[in-house]
Structures are given as structure tokens and as C-alpha cells.
N, C-alpha and C positions, 0 to 999 in steps of 0.2 A: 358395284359389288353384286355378286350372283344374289340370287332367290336363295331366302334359308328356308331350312326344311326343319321337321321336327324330328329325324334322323336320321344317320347317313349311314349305309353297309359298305363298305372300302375292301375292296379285295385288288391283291396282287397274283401275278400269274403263280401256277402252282409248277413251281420247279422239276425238271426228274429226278427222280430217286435214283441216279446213275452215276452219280459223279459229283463232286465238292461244288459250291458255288465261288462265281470270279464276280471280277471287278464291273464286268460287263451287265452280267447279270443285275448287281446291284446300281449299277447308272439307270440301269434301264429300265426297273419298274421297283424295286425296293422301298429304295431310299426316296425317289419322289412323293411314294406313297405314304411313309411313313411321315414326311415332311406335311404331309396335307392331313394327316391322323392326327399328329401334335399340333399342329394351327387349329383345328375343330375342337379338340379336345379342350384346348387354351380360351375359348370363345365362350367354353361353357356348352356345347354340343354333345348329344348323344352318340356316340358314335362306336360302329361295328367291325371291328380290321382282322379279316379273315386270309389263313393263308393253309399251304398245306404241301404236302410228299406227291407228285403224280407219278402212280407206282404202277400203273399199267402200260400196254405196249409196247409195242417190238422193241423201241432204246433199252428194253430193260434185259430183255432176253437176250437180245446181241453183248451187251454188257458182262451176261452171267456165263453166256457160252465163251466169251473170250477171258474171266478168270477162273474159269473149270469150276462153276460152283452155281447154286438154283438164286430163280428170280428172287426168291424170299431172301434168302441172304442178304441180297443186293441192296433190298429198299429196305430192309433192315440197319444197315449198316451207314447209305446214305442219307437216309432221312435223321437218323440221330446227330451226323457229322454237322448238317445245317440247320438242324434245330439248334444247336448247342451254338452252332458260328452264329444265327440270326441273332440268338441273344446272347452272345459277349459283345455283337457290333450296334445293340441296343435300339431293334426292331421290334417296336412295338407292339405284333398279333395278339389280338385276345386270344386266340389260337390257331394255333399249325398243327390241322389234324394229316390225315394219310387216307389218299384214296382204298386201298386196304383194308379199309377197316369193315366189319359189317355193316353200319348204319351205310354209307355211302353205295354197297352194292345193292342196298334193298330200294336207297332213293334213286339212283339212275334205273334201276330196274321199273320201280314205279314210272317212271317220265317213260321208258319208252313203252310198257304197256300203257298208257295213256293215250300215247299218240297212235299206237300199230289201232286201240279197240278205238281210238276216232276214223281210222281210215286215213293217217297221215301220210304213212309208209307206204312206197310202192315195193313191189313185190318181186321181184324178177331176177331170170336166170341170167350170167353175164360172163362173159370169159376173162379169170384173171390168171394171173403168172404161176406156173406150177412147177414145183424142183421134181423134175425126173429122180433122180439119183438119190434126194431124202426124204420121198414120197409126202410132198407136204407143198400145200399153197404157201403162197409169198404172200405175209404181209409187207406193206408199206415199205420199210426200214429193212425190209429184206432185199429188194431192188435196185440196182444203181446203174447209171447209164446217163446220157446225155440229154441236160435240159434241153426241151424244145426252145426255151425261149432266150437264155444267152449263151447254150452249147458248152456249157461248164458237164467236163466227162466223168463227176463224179457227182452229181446229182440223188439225193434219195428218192425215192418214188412216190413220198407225198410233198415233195416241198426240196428245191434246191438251196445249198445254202448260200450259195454266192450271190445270185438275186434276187433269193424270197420270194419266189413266185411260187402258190400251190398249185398244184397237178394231179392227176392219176398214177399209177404208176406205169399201168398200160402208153400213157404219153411219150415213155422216156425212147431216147434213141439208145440201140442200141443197151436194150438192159441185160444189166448178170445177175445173177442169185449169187447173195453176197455168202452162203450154205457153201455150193459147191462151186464156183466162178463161172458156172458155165450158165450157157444161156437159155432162159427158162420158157417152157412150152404153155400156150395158152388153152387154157382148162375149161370147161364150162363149171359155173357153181352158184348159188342160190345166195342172196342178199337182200336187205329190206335198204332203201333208199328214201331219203329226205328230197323232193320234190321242191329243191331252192327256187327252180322257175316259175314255181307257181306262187311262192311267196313275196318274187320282184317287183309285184305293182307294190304292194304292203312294201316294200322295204325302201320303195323310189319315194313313197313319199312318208315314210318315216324317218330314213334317213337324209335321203338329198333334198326334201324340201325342208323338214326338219329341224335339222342338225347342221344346215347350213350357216357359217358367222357365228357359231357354236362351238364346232368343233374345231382341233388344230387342222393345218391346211395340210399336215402330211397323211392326216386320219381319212380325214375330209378326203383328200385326194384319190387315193387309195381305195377307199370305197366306193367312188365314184366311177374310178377304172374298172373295178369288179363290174357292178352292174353296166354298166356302158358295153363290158365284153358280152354280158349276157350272162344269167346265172347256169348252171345245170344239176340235173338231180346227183346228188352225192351218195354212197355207200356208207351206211351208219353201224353196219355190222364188218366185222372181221372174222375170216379163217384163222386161230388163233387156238393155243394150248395159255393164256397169261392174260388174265383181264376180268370184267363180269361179265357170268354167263346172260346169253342171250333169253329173254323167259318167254319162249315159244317151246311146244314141244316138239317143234319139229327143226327144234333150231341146234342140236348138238353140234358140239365143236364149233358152234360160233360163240364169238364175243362182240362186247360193243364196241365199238368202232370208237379209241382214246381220246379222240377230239369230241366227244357226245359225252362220256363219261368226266372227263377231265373237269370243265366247266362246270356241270353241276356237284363237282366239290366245292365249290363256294356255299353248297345250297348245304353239303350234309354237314360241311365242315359248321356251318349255323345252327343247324341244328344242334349236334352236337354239346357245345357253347353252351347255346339254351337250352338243353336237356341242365347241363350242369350247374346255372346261374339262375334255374328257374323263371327263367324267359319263356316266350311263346314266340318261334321263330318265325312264325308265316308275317310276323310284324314286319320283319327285316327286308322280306321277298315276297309277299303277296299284293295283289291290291285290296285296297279298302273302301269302302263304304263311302267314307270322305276323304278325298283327292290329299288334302291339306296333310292326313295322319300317313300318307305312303312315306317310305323311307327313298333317301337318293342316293340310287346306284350308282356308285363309278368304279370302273376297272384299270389298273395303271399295269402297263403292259409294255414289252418292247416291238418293234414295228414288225417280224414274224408270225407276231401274233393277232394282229388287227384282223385278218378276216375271220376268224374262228370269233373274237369276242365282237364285233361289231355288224356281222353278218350272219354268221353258220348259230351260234349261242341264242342273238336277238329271234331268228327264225322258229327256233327250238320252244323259245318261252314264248312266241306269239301263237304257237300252233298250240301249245297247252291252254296257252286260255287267262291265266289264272295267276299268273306272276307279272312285278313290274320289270318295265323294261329300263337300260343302261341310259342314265343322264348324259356322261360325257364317259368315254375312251380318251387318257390321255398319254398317247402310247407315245416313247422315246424311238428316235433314231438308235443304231450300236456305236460301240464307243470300243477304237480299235484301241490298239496298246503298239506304244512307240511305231508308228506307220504302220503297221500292219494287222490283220483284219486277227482279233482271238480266236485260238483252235485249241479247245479242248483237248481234241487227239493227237498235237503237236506238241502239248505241253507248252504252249506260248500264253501264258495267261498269269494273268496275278490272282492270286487266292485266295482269298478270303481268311480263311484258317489261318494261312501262313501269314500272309502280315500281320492279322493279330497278337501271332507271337514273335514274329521280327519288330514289331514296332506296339510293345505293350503301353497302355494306356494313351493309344493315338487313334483311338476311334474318330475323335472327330476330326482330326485333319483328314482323314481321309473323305469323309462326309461332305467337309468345307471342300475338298479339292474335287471331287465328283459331281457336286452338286454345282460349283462354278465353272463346271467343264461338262457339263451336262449336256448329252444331244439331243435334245430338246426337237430342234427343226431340221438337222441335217445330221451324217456321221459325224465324229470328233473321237479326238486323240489323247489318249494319257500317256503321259511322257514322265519320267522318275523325275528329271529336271526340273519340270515345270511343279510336278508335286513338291520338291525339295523348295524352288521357288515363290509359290505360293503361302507355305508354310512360314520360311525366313523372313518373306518382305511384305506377307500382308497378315498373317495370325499374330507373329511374333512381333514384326515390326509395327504395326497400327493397332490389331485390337489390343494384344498382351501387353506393349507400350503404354497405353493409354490407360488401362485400368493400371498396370503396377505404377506408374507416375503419381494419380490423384489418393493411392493410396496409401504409397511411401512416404507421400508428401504431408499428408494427415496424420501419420505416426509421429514424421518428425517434428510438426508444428504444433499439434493440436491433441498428443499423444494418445493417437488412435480413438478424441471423439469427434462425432460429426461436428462442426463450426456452424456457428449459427449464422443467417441467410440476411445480411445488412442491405441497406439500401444500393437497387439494380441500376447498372449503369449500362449505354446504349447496349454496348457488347452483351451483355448479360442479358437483357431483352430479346435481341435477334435472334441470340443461341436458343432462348428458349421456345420462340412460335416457331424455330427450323425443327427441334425436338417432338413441340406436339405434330408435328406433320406424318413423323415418321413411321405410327400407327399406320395410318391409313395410306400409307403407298405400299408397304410391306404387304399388307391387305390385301389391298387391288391385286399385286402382283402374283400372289397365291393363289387369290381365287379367279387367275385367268390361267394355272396352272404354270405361270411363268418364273420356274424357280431359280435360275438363275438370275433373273433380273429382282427378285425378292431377294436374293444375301445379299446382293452388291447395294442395294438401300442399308442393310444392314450393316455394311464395311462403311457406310457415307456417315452412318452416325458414328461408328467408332473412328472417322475420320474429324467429323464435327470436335469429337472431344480433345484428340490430338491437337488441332489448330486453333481451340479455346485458350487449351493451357499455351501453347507457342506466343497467341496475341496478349494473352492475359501477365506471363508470366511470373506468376505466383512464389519462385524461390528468389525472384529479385528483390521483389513487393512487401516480403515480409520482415525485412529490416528496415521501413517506413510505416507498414498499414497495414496491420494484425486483421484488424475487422476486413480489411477488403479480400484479403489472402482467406482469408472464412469465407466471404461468401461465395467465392471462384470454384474454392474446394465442396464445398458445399453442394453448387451447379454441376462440377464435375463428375462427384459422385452421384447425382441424383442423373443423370447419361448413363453412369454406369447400371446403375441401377433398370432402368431402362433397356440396356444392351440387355442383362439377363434376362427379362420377362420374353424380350423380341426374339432373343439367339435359340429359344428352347426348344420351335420345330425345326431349327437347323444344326446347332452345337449341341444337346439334351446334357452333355456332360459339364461341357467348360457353362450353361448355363446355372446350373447347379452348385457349382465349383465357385462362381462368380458370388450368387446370391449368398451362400454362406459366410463366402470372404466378408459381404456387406453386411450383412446380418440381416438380408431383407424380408422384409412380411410377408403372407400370404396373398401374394395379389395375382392378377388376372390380366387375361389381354387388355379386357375395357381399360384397365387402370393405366396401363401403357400412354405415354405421352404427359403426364405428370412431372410436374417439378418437383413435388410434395411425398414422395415413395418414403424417405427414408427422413426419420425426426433430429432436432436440433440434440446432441449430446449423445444419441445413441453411438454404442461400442462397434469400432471397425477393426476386424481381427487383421493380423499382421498378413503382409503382401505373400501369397506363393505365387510362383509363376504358372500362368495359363496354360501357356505353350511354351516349348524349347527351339532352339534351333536344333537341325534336321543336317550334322554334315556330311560331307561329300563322301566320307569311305560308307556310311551306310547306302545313300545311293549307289554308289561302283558295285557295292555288293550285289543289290539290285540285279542289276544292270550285266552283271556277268552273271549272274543266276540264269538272266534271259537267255544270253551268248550262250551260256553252256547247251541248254537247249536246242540251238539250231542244227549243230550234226544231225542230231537225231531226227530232226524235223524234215531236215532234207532226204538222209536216206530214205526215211518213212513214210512222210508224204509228201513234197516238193517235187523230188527225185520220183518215179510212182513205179513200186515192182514191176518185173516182167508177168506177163498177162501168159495165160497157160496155155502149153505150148500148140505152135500150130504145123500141120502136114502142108509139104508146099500145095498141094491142090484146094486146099483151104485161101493158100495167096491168089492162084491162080484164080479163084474166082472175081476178086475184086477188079475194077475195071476203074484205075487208077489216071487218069490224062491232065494235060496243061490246056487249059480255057484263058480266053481273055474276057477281060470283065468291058462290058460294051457300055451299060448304063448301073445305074445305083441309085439308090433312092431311102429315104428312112421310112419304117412299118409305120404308119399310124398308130397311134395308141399305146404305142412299146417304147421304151425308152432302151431296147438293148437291139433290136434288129433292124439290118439293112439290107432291102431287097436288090440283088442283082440279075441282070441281063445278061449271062456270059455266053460267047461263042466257043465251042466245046470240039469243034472241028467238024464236028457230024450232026449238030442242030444246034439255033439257038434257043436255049432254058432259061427257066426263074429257078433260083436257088435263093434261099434266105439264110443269113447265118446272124449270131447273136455276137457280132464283133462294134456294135455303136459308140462303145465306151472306147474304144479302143481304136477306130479308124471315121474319117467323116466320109461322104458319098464319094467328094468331090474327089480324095486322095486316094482313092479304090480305082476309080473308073482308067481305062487304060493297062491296068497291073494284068500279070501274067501269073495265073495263080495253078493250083495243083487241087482237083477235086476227084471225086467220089461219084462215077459216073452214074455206075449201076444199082446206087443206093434205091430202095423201093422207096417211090415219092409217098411225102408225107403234108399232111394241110398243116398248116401251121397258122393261129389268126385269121385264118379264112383264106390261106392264100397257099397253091399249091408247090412245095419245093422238089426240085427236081434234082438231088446230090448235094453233097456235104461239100463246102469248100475247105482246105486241111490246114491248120496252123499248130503251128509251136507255140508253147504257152510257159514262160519259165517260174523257177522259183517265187517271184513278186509277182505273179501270176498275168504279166503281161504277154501277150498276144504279140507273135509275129508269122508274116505268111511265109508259107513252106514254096518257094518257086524255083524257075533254076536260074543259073546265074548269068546266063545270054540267054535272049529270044530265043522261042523254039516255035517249030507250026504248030497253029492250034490243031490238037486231037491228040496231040505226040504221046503215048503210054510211059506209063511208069512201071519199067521192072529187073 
């Protein structure tokens, strides 16, 4: 078991104020978080579970311009939508503040005059994207064009979504300005920058010697790749009308850069809290005097988000001085929905909202089915099926079974009171040291952040009590041995009893739901593993059911819910509009030819690029494209492909590419090469 602390500050990523939250969402930092809130809390722990609206940056403004209406509105509107959904799905925050608010622009604003009057900030002029046509620099979210690193052509300009790798937006190939679609001219304009390279010794051995066999290996790993690539100074400001102002005077029409401002909403959102609870928040997030009295930071987060909290956030509070730093990041993989990856702007996604009201009082099957399908160490998939499945053959059929059995069975015998506990025979023994165990593997499991492997202890006890009753058979027994049929019931119930105090960081409802059915005391994790929770004679109220079965027209409903979506997906985004239009001498300039590919090889370090050798008719180049998922070296080499001669080379990784190689990329977003259908000599043009 981990190091206990004498408090713990818990924060979840702070969602955008753009849009409803999905199912995705809550796999991926929610609900694990809140699972590790209720286990601390159950322990007898202090503990501080902070969350909140991120109401700045460009997602917000692109949001407001595409429903003819202001930023305000926006985070208006969506931050109350998921305050309201966090608590009917019984997300525990002490509070869900809004970066909005004043207290949070006067504290990011303090952080970064902190760091500019230390001398953190570098200071310099730098050329970014400018819209001719609406006279306004591009932020981030304004820019789209093609990842440098797996060629995905609709990339944002600080982070593509397809392989989450961040970037500049200057990086992108081929960028437009998502304003006007046209392509934007590079500006000179003034920025203050965080200087990451200079913080890389500090971070190589606070992290990678660290946080090594500490952290998960996908965190681990990921961080590892960052520094390994090399850090470099970032832009902490933005050209920006929607955000906090910059507090320079010379800083008009800047804002802070949303990944600076965003994170320390954990910090104001604490405050806050403590302003109202008459707390003193620098407890939660400063250091102290004595090591022993610091609070332990951890951030649950989905894996888009690991280098802002694990690298760009830690920089931020090491350069301040004065705050503790993040114990563990235990950030999820995404969690696609029926094979395919969630899109918000495709409208493929399950809702939050909406299941709550398609499926009222089914908070925790969905909890249970999330959390045992949880991406944990890789992507993974929700499927209606498997949801429907999970529900029927392991809620309804093992835990819900198992408790409506031991307590049917006590109405009918024993008219609903508990049987007194006669002399144990072997079975009754075994069951019971398998019970006390159950504590402490749950435990473990939690506090190695492993929560799916922490239910599934949890389904082994309500499987223990299923296979008690089976060996024990108590409705046979009771037309020979009143007393032994008492004490089976007795052990049964005192499992169940048990089930509720364990299920309450993962089921909070059916735990609850459970204990009253038993009538059980006020007890504690400690007490968990007891055979003794519930007294001889006390009153066991009549059986309701846990859980229901879950049938198949509610699924199909589902399920064509999704289907109806896809038209639109397709024409919208699958399908991808026609691009504006072009003069043939605009064609004419591209310098289109069929290359054969000589060698191939995979990038170092990249899990999406493979570098090739092609003969092009008129020299032979290195071209690099981000096709690794989708082709091996070996099945490349030979192919007769169609590129982009005259593309202006570009570094990529360190490694100079010389034209685009051109693929079709369909609906399921698979990759195929664009070539012709017999040999042709290399150099042949395309036109």
C-alpha cells in the first residue's frame, strides 16, 4: 500500500465549457477519480476533489461563432449543463468552480507576474499565422492543416486529434484559417515564452529518475518520449479577444495562453472552496515547513492531457518556487464507442445527459460498465451489447442474485430477522478468512490506481456469496436444521453487508440501496472484512431489486440512435467538403509525379512515421510520411506511389522530408495509396 499522507487534493481535468460531456470523457478521468475520492474518504482521509468549467480559449470562440451567439453565453450555458449532469451521475467535487470567474483571473494573473518579475519568461518577437481577410492573428484552434507527425489533414494547431501529439501551429502542413479557409500569412508579434529547455535537467530527474516504477507505463512512457525529443520554449501568451488579460502594460490584446490559465484552476477553484469552508488553501497546494503536513497531489486525466499536467503545469509550479508538486498522474487511454474513435462534431458519442434520462436511476451500471471497460493501459471500446451484457449476467445475475437470495430467504425462514450464528462448520470457516481478504486486495488495487482490477475483487466476493448459498443450500436444509440454515444466512448476510461498505467507491447508489435493505451500522473501510457487521435478531427489510435486466429494444434503441447519425457524419466529416475553389494555374503549380519507393524504414522514436527512399524520375529523396499504423516498411518498399514533388522540404524529427507521398483515407479512417494501375516510368506527372 502506498505512503498515507495527511491530505490529499484530487483534481480532475477541467472540462470545456463548449459542449455536453460523453462517455469518454467520464472513462477517462471522472469516474476514476471519483472512485479514488470515495476509497480515501471511506478510509477516514482528508480529502480535497476539485473540478471546474475551462471557459477560455479559442474552443470557445469557434463554438460561439458557429451558433451566432458570444463566448459568454457559451460557458454559461455549458458549464451549468455539466454541473447539473456531474451531480445526477453522483460525482463527488467539493466544487466545480469556472475559470470565469474573478478569483481565478486575479490568481493566474498573479502566477504569471510572478514568474515574468523572476525573469522566467523569455521575451520575443516571433512570426505567427495571420488572417489577411479578418485582420486578426490565429490562435491555436484557429489553424488546421496537416500533422507533421501522422499526416492526419485536419489537425488543430496546437495538438492533432488523431495522435495526440502537441505542436505549434506554425508545424502544421499546409495550414488554413479556419475564419476565412484561406491560407494564412506569417506575421511578426511579440510573446512571452516558458523556457521548457531550461527546465529539462529539473524535469529528467524529477521525473524520469523519479517517477519511475511509480507511474503507469503509458504516463511514464509518454514523458519519457517528450524529453528524449528535447524540450523547447513554448508561447504562454496568446493573440486573443476571450481569456485573462495579460498583466503587462505593454501587453494589450494578449491573453494567457489556456494551457497556463487552465491548470491553475485547480488552484483558484481551492481557493475558492476555502474562502467558503473557512479553510486556508495554501494547505492544499503550498509546501510546508514539515514535509509529513504537505498535501498529495494527484491529477486523473485522459492521455491528451499528460504533457500539460505532467510536464508544461510541474514546470510552471517548480519555476514559482512555492507549491508542491503532482505525486502520481494517472491518466487513461480513450475509450472509443462501438469501433470507432468519439467525435463530438459527428455527433457519435453517448451523452451523459442523455442516458441519464434514457436510463433513470442507472447511474451505476453505467459506472460498473466503465469502470470494468476502463482504458486504463491501452484504447478500449463501449459497445451497447457488452453494456447490456455486463449488466444481465454479472449486476443482475451475481451481485443482485446473491443479495435478493440471502434475503428472501431470511423473510421466508426467519421473518426478516437476522438468525443467530451456531456452531461453523469447515465451509463456513473457509468462507470467512476468503471474506477477510477481500479488504485488502481491493486496497492494493486502488491504491496502484488499478480500477478495474479493484471491481472485479469486488464481483469475486459477490461471487463467494453466490457459490456459499449453491454449496451450502439453505432452502433444502431448512426442512431438517433450522439452526444450521441460521447460521449460512446469517454468513450470507454478513457478505452482504460487506459487499456494501466495499461497492461504495464504485456502486455509491446500489451501496447505499444495499445497506439500508440490511439495516447496516455506521461503519467504515477498517471494519470491512468482519463477520460480525450485522447483530443476531436485528430487522432485515423486505428484498427490492438492485438491478433490472436491461432488454434488447432499449439497446436497438441505442443503437439506431448511433446509425441515425452516421449520414450526417459522413456528409460532414468522413466525406470532407469541397475546399475553395481553385484557378487552374493554382493546379498548375503543383508538380504532381509517380516515384518508386527504393528503401523504408521506421523514424526512431515515432510510433506513426516511415521514412522512405523514393526514385522520383529526377533524383533520388527522403520523404517521411505518418502512414506506420497503417503500412510496414517491408510492404511499402517496391510500391509505385504518387507524390508531391515540389512540396517546400520540411524537418520533421530531425530528418529532412522532401514531398508528400498522397493517400486516400476513407470513412474508418484507413489509409490507402493513391497509385496508377500498371507501372508507369518513374517521374511520369500527374495531370
Amino acid at each position: 500500500m502506498q505512503k498515507d499522507y495527511k491530505r490529499y487534493t484530487i483534481t480532475s481535468a477541467l472540462p470545456y465549457a463548449n459542449g455536453p460531456l460523453h462517455i469518454g470523457h467520464i472513462a477517462g478521468a471522472y469516474l476514476p477519480a471519483d472512485i479514488y475520492v470515495r476509497f480515501l474518504r471511506a478510509r477516514g482521509k482528508e480529502v480535497t476533489y476539485v473540478c471546474g468549467s475551462d471557459e477560455h480559449g479559442a474552443a470557445i470562440t469557434l463554438r460561439a461563432k458557429k451558433e451566432g451567439t458570444t463566448p459568454q453565453a457559451i460557458i454559461d450555458k455549458y458549464h451549468q449543463i455539466n454541473k447539473d449532469t456531474f451531480e445526477k451521475f453522483g460525482i463527488d467535487f467539493d466544487i466545480y468552480h469556472r475559470t470565469s470567474s474573478p478569483i481565478h483571473h486575479e490568481t493566474s494573473q498573479e502566477f504569471f507576474t510572478n514568474l515574468h518579475d523572476k525573469g522566467e519568461f523569455v521575451e520575443k518577437q516571433s512570426e505567427q499565422f495571420y488572417d489577411e481577410e479578418y485582420n486578426q492573428f490565429l490562435a491555436d484552434r484557429y489553424v488546421t492543416g496537416t500533422c507533421p507527425n501522422c499526416a492526419y489533414d485536419a489537425a488543430y494547431g496546437d495538438q492533432c486529434e488523431k495522435c495526440g501529439t502537441s505542436h505549434n501551429s506554425t508545424d502544421l502542413i499546409n495550414p488554413k484559417s479556419t475564419l476565412s479557409g484561406k491560407t494564412p500569412i506569417l506575421k511578426s508579434t511579440k510573446h512571452w515564452y516558458l523556457p521548457l529547455d531550461k527546465y529539462q535537467p529539473w524535469l529528467e530527474r524529477w521525473l524520469i529518475e523519479g517517477k519511475q516504477g511509480q507511474w503507469k507505463p503509458n504516463v511514464y512512457g509518454q514523458c519519457s518520449s517528450w524529453l528524449k525529443a528535447g524540450l523547447q520554449p513554448r508561447a504562454m501568451t496568446r493573440d486573443l479577444d476571450w481569456g485573462v488579460d495579460v498583466p503587462l502594460p505593454d501587453a494589450e490584446g494578449k491573453k494567457l495562453y489556456v494551457w497556463l490559465d487552465a491548470p491553475i484552476g485547480y488552484i483558484s477553484a481551492t481557493k475558492a472552496w476555502a474562502a467558503e469552508k473557512g479553510k486556508n488553501w495554501e494547505d492544499y497546494w503550498k509546501t510546508q515547513k514539515k514535509k509529513e503536513d504537505e498535501s498529495c497531489l494527484i491529477h486523473f486525466i485522459g492521455k491528451d492531457n499528460i504533457v500539460f499536467h505532467c510536464i508544461i503545469f510541474p514546470a510552471i509550479l517548480h519555476a514559482h518556487g512555492d507549491y508542491i508538486l503532482p505525486q502520481n498522474v494517472p491518466a487513461n487511454e480513450f475509450l472509443n464507442l462501438e469501433g470507432e474513435k468519439i467525435s463530438t462534431s459527428r455527433n457519435w458519442a453517448v451523452w451523459l445527459h442523455e442516458y441519464l434520462e434514457d436510463f433513470p436511476e442507472k447511474e451505476d451500471v453505467l459506472r460498473y460498465v466503465l469502470c470494468s471497460n476502463a482504458p486504463e493501459s491501452k484504447d478500449n471500446d463501449f459497445t451497447w451489447k457488452d453494456f447490456q451484457a455486463r449488466n444481465n449476467n454479472e449486476l443482475v445475475a451475481i451481485y443482485g442474485n446473491f443479495v435478493n437470495r440471502a434475503v428472501v430467504l431470511t423473510h421466508k425462514y426467519f421473518d426478516g430477522k437476522l438468525p443467530k450464528l451456531g456452531a461453523l462448520e469447515a465451509v463456513d470457516k473457509e468462507v470467512l478468512i476468503e471474506l477477510a481478504e477481500f479488504p485488502s486486495r481491493i486496497s492494493e488495487s486502488i491504491d496502484k490506481f488499478r480500477f478495474r482490477e479493484a471491481l472485479a475483487h469486488l464481483m469475486d466476493l459477490a461471487r463467494l456469496g453466490n457459490k456459499y448459498l449453491a454449496e451450502t443450500e439453505p432452502w433444502k436444509l431448512i426442512k431438517t436444521n433450522e439452526k444450521r440454515t441460521g447460521s449460512i444466512l446469517n454468513i450470507a448476510l454478513q457478505i452482504a453487508a460487506n459487499l456494501s461498505i466495499l461497492s461504495s467507491p464504485f456502486l455509491p447508489r446500489t451501496s447505499d440501496k444495499l445497506s439500508q435493505m440490511i439495516n447496516l451500522g455506521d461503519f467504515t473501510w477498517a471494519d470491512a472484512g468482519r463477520s460480525d457487521l450485522l447483530f443476531s435478531g436485528q430487522n432485515i427489510e423486505a428484498a427490492s431489486l438492485l438491478f433490472e435486466k436491461i432488454e434488447d429494444e432499449a439497446v436497438e434503441a441505442q443503437i439506431d440512435k448511433l446509425e441515425k447519425s452516421k449520414p450526417v457524419q459522413q456528409t460532414v466529416e468522413d466525406v470532407e467538403p469541397q475546399k475553395a475553389e481553385a484557378v487552374f494555374e493554382d493546379f498548375l503549380k503543383m508538380d504532381m509525379r509517380v516515384g518508386t519507393i527504393l528503401e523504408a524504414q521506421k523514424v526512431p522514436k515515432s510510433s506513426k512515421l516511415l521514412q522512405f527512399k523514393v526514385d522520383t524520375g529526377i533524383d533520388t529523396r527522403t520523404i517521411l510520411s505518418g502512414i506506420a499504423k497503417h503500412f510496414t516498411p517491408e510492404e511499402m518498399i517496391g510500391q509505385q506511389v504518387t507524390i508531391l514533388a515540389n512540396l517546400a522540404p520540411r524537418k520533421i524529427m530531425g530528418v529532412e522530408s522532401q514531398g508528400m507521398i498522397l493517400m486516400a483515407e476513407d470513412a474508418d479512417g484507413k489509409l490507402r495509396l493513391v497509385q496508377p494501375n500498371e507501372k508507369v516510368q518513374n517521374g511520369s506527372q500527374i495531370s
